[in-house]
LUMDREN-184961 format. One record per residue (C-alpha): residue in three letters; x, y, z; residue number from 1. Coordinates in steps of 0.05 Angstrom, whole numbers. Example, Ala and Ser with C-alpha at 12.3 -4.5 7.8 and 13.67 -1.06 7.14 Angstrom:
% residues 2
ALA|246|-90|156|1
SER|273|-21|143|2
***
This chain:
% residues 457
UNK|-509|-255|-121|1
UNK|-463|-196|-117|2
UNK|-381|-194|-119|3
UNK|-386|-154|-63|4
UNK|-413|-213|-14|5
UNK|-357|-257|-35|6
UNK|-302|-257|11|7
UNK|-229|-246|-9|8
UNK|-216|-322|-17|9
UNK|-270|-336|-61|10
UNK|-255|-273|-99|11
UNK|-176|-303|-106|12
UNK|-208|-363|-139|13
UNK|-246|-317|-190|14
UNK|-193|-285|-215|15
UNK|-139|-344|-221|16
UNK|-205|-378|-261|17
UNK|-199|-311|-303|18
UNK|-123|-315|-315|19
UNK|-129|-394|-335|20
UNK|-184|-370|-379|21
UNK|-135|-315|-418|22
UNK|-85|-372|-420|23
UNK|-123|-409|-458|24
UNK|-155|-351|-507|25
UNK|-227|-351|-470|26
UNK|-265|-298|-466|27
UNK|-309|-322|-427|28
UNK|-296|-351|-355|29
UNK|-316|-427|-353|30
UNK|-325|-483|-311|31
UNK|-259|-512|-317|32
UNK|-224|-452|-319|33
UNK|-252|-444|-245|34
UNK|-232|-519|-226|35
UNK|-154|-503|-252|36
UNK|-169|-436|-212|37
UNK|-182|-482|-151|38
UNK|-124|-522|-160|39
UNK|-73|-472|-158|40
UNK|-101|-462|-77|41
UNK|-52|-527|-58|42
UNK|-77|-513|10|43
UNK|-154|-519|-16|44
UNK|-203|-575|-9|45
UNK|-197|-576|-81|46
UNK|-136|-590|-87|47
UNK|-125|-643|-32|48
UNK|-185|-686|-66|49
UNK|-143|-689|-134|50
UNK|-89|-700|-105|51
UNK|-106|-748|-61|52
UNK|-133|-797|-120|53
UNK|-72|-771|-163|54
UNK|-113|-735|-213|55
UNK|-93|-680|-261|56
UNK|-136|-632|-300|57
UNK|-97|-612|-363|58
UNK|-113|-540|-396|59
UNK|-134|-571|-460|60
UNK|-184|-622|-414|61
UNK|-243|-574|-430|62
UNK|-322|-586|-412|63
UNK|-356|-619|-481|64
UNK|-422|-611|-454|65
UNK|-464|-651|-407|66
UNK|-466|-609|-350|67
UNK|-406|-590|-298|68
UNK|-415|-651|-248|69
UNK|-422|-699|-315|70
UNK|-357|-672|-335|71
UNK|-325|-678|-273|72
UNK|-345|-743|-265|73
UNK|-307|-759|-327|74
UNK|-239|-728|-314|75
UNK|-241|-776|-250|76
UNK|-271|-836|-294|77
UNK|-209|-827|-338|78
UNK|-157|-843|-263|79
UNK|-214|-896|-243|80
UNK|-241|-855|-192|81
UNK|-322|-852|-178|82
UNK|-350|-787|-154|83
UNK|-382|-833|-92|84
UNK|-304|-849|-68|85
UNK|-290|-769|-81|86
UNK|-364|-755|-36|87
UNK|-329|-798|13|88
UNK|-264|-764|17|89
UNK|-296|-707|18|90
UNK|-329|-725|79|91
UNK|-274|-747|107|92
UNK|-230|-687|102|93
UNK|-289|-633|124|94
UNK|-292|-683|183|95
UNK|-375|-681|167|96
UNK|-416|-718|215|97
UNK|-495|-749|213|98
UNK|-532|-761|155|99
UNK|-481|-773|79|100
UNK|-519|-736|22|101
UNK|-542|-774|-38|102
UNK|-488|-778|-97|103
UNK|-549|-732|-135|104
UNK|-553|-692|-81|105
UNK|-476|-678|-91|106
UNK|-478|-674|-162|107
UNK|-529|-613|-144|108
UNK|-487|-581|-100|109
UNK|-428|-580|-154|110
UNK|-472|-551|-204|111
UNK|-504|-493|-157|112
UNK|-436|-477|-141|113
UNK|-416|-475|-210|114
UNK|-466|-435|-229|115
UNK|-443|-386|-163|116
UNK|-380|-382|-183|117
UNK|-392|-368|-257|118
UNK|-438|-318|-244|119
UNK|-379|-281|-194|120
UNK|-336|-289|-255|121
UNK|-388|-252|-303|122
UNK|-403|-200|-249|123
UNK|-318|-182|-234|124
UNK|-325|-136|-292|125
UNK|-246|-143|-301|126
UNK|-224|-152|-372|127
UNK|-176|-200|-396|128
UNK|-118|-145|-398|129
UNK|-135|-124|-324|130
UNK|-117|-192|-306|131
UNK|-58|-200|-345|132
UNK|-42|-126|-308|133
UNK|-54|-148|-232|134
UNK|-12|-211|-257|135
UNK|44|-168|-268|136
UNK|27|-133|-203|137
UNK|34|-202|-165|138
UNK|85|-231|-200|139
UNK|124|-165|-184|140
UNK|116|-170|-116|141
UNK|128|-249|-108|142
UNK|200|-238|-149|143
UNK|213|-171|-83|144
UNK|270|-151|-142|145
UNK|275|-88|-94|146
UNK|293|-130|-41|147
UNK|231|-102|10|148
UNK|210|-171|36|149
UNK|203|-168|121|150
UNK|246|-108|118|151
UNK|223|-43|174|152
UNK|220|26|153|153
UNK|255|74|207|154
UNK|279|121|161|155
UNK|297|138|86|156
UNK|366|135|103|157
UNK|364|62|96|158
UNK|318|63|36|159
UNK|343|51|-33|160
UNK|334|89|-101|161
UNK|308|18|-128|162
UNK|260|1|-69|163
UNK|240|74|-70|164
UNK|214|64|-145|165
UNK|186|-6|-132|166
UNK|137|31|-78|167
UNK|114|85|-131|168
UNK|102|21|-190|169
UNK|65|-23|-139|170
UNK|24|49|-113|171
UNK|5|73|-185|172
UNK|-19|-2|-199|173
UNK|-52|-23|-137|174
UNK|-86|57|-144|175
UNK|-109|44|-205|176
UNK|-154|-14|-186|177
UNK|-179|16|-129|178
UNK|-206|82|-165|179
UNK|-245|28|-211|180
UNK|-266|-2|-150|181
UNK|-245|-67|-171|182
UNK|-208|-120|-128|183
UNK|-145|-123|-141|184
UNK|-85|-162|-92|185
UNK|-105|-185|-18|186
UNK|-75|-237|25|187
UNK|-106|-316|25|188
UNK|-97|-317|95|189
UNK|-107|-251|132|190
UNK|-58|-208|159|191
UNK|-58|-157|218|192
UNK|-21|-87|226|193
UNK|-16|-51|293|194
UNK|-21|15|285|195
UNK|16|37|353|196
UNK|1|118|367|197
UNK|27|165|411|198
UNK|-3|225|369|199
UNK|-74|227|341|200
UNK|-78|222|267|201
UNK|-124|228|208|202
UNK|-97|206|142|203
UNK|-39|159|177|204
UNK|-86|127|206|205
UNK|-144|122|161|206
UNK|-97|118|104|207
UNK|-67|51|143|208
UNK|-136|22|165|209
UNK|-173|20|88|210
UNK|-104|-8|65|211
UNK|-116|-66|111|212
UNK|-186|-71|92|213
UNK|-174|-70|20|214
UNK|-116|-131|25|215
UNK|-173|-177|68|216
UNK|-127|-157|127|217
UNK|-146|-122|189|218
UNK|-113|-63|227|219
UNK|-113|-53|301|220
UNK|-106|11|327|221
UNK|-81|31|396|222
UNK|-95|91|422|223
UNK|-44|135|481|224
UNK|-76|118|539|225
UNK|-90|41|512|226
UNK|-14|22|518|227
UNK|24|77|557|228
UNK|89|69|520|229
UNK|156|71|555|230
UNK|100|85|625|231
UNK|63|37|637|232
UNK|94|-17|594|233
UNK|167|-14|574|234
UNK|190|-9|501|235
UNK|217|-70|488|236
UNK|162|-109|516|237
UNK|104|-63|481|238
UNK|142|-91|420|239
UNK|147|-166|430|240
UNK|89|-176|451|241
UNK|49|-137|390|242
UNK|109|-191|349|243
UNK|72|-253|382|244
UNK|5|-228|363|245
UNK|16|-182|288|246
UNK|46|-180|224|247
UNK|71|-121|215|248
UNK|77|-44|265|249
UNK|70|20|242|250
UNK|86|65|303|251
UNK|72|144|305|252
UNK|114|169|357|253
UNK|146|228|392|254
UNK|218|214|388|255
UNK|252|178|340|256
UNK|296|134|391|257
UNK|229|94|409|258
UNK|222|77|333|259
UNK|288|47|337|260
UNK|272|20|402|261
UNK|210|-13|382|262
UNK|244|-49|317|263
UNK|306|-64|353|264
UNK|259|-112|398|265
UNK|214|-134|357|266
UNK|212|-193|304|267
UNK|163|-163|255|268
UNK|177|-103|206|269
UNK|173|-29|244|270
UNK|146|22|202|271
UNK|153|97|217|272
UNK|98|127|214|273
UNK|123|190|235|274
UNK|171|211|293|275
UNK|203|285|317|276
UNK|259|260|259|277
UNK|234|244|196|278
UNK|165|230|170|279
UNK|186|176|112|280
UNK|114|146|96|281
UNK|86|216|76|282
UNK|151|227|25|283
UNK|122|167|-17|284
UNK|60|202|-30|285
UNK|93|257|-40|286
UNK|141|227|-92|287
UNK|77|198|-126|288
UNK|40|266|-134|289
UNK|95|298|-161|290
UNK|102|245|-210|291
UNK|32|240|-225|292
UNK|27|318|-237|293
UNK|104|333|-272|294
UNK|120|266|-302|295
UNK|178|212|-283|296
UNK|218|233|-232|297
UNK|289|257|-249|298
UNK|333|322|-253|299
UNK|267|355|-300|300
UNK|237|377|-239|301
UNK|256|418|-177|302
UNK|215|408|-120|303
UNK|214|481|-62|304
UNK|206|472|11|305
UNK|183|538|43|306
UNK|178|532|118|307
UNK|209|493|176|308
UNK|259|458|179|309
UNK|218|392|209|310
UNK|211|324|198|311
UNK|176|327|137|312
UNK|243|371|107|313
UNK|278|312|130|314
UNK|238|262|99|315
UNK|237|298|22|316
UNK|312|320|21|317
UNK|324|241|17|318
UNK|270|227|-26|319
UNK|276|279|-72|320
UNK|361|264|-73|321
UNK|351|203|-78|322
UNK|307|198|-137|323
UNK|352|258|-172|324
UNK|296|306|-164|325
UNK|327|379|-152|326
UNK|303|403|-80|327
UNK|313|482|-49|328
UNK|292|490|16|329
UNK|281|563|46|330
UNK|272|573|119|331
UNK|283|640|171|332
UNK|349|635|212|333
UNK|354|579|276|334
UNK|301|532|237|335
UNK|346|496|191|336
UNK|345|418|182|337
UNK|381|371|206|338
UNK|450|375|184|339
UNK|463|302|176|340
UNK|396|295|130|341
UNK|434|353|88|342
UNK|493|322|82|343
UNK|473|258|60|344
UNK|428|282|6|345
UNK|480|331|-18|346
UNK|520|267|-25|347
UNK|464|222|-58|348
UNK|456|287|-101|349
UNK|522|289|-129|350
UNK|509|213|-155|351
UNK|442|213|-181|352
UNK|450|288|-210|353
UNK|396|321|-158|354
UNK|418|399|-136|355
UNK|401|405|-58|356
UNK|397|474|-34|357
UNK|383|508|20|358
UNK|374|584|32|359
UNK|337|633|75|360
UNK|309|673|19|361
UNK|240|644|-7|362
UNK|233|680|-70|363
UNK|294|651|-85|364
UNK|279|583|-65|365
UNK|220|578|-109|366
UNK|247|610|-172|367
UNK|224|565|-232|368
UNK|202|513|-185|369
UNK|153|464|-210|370
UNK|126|444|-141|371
UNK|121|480|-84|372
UNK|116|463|-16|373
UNK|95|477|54|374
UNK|80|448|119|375
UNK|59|479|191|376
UNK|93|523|227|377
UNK|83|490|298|378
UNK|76|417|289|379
UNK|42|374|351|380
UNK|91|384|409|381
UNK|100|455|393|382
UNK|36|497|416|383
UNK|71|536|458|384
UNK|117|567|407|385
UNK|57|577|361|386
UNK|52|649|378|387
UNK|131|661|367|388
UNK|134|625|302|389
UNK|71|656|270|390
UNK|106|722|278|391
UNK|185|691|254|392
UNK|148|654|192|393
UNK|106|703|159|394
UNK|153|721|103|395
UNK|153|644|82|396
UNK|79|644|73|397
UNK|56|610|3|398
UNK|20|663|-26|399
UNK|1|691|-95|400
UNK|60|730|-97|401
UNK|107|683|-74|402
UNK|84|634|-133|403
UNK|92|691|-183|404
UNK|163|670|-178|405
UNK|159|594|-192|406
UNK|138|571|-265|407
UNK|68|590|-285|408
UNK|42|515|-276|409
UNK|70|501|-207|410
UNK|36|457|-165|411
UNK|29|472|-85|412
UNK|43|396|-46|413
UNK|18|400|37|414
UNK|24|343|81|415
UNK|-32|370|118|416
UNK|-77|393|160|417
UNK|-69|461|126|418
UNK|-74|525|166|419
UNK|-101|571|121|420
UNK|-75|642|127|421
UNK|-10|618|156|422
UNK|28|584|115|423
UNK|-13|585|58|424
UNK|-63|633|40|425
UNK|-131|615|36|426
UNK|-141|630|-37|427
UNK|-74|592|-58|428
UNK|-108|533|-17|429
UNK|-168|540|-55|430
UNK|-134|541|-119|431
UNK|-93|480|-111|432
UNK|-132|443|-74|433
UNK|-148|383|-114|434
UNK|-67|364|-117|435
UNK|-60|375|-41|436
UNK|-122|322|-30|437
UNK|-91|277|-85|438
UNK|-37|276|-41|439
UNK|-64|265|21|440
UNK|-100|204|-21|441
UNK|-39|169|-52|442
UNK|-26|157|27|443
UNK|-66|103|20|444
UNK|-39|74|-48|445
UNK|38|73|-25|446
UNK|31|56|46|447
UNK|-18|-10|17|448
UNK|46|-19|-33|449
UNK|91|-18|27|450
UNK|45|-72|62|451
UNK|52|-111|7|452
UNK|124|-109|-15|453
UNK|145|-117|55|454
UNK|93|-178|79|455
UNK|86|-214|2|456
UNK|18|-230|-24|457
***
């Protein structure tokens, strides 16, 4: 039987059965360390039966041989309980009708599902210390210290230093699991996201969907012309009547005020998935390379924009401020950022210790820079000024010699899709390519740490 075919509730059970074993300095996973697994389900048949008859298992109340249904049979003998009144309540609660099976024939079924389980346990491959780690993980998310708990994402703005660093702890643990292709966290009862698009996506989306898949959740994506947003169907109704149906939103939009529109309506967390304002989701990855590549985040490492002035440049001036990270952005005259995104990280700078430039000079931007960054020059929306900008942006190209002045181990961050030989040459592409697809990946690690913080396990 493989781990794979188990589903995510029967996978829950193996590894609270592996955590009871650790308790009690096992190193093997045993029968009763997947009954006190069972037990901790209160919502299981398990653990109606015991508690029905008012029986406890105790840690120390280990098998001594005989067989798993013999020992069972005792721990109920010992409360004055047969296994023929448990068959019967049993029964009773699955609401089984026709013919009642044979006490043997249920002693049977314990043991071949004993022997299921047991063999699930043996096949996890998770070691006593990766339990003790997604523990830590769960118990991390259950005490929300960050304060994340049903709370929408519209914009960094509202997003603390604390709950900023909870997402990259959660991310780098959750990511950590899934490159050992190991289960980690996923919800007991599943949970849905709507992933409500105006713009067509590849990594938001994607990125959003395997998260869902990975937590036993599911993700339902709806497409332009499925809801006609603010056309066909008005805002506020598009978003309580996803509320009635969903979990959770993540909404990638044209303009910001139908974000704010969508959470102001709606009883379920909003995430931003991207609007003409800010792009908040992709500055967690981004956070996450860069500390994955330079080390912890702090005023060590400078962080260059070259480019527009976009949402993206809205997104990482907060980010970077916020998490006292020093952040130059260069960009041609008329394509500055928003000057209230400017202002407030100059102002989260001053506290946390982060320098927040900006300048029109690139080389100058980028001088001893240990990341540099770049991002299209006409985003979706824009195809008519492609032509204009292509010829305004050229000097803010990231090119060889453009990286000559940053240090000599610079890393180049995109939020793709890349457009090689516009703002970033081909070869520089090439060259750093394997960070830029890291952090196109770590989408996927902090947006499943944002389902989680913000929904609980």
């Amino acid at each position: 039987m493989e781990w794979q075919r188990f589903t995510g509730r029967a996978r829950h059970i193996v590894l609270l059965a592996q955590e009871e074993a650790q308790k009690l300095g096992s190193e093997y996973v045993c029968t009763e360390h997947l009954l006190l697994g069972l037990l901790r389900l209160e919502d299981g048949l398990t653990a109606r039966v015991f508690a029905k008859f008012g029986v406890t298992l105790e840690r120390d109340d280990t098998n001594k041989g005989g067989g798993y249904a013999s020992w069972l049979a005792r721990v109920f003998a010992k409360f004055g309980v047969t296994l023929e009144r448990v068959r019967e309540e049993v029964l009773k609660l699955q609401d089984v009708k026709g013919e009642v099976p044979s006490e043997a024939a249920v002693r049977k079924t314990i043991a071949e599902q004993a022997d299921a389980l047991r063999h699930a346990a043996q096949n996890a491959a998770v070691t006593p210390e990766q339990v003790i780690e997604v523990n830590a993980l769960r118990e991390a998310i259950a005490a929300d210290a960050a304060g994340w708990r049903k709370k929408s994402v519209l914009s960094l703005f509202d997003i603390s230093t604390t709950q900023i660093r909870a997402v990259l702890d959660i991310a780098t643990g959750l990511k950590k699991y899934d490159l050992a292709r190991q289960t980690s966290l996923y919800w007991a009862y599943p949970r849905t996201l709507a992933l409500l698009f105006e713009k067509p996506s590849l990594r938001t989306r994607v990125s959003f969907e395997v998260s869902m898949a990975h937590l036993q959740g599911q993700a339902i994506y709806l497409a332009p012309g499925d809801v006609g947003l603010g056309t066909r169907e008005a805002v506020p109704d598009v978003a309580e009547a996803l509320a009635r149906w969903v979990d959770i939103l993540a909404a990638r939009v044209f303009q910001h005020e139908t974000i704010e529109e969508l959470a102001a309506n709606s009883s379920i967390p909003v995430i931003n998935a991207l609007s003409d304002r800010e792009h908040p989701i992709q500055a967690f990855a981004d956070l996450l390379t860069l500390e994955e590549q330079k080390g912890t985040l702090g005023n060590n490492i400078k962080l260059a924009y070259v480019g527009d002035g976009n949402n993206v440049l809205h997104a990482l001036l907060l980010a970077c401020a916020k998490m006292g990270v020093h952040c130059t952005a260069a960009y041609p005259d008329g394509y500055a950022p928003d000057a209230r995104y400017v202002t407030e990280a100059q102002r989260i700078g001053q506290e946390t210790g982060a320098r927040i430039e900006l300048l029109t000079d690139p080389v100058a931007a980028v001088a001893g820079a240990d990341a540099v960054y770049t991002d299209v020059w006409a985003s979706m929306g824009q195809e008519s000024e492609k032509e204009s900008r292509s010829q305004i942006f050229a000097p803010y190209q990231i090119n060889a010699e453009l990286l000559r002045h940053a240090k000599s181990d610079a890393i180049v961050l995109h939020c793709l899709p890349a457009h090689r030989g516009e703002e970033v040459s081909a070869d520089i592409m090439a060259r750093h390519k394997t960070v830029v697809f890291d952090q196109a990946e770590n989408r996927l690690h902090t947006q499943k740490a944002l389902l989680v913080l913000i929904l609980g396990l």
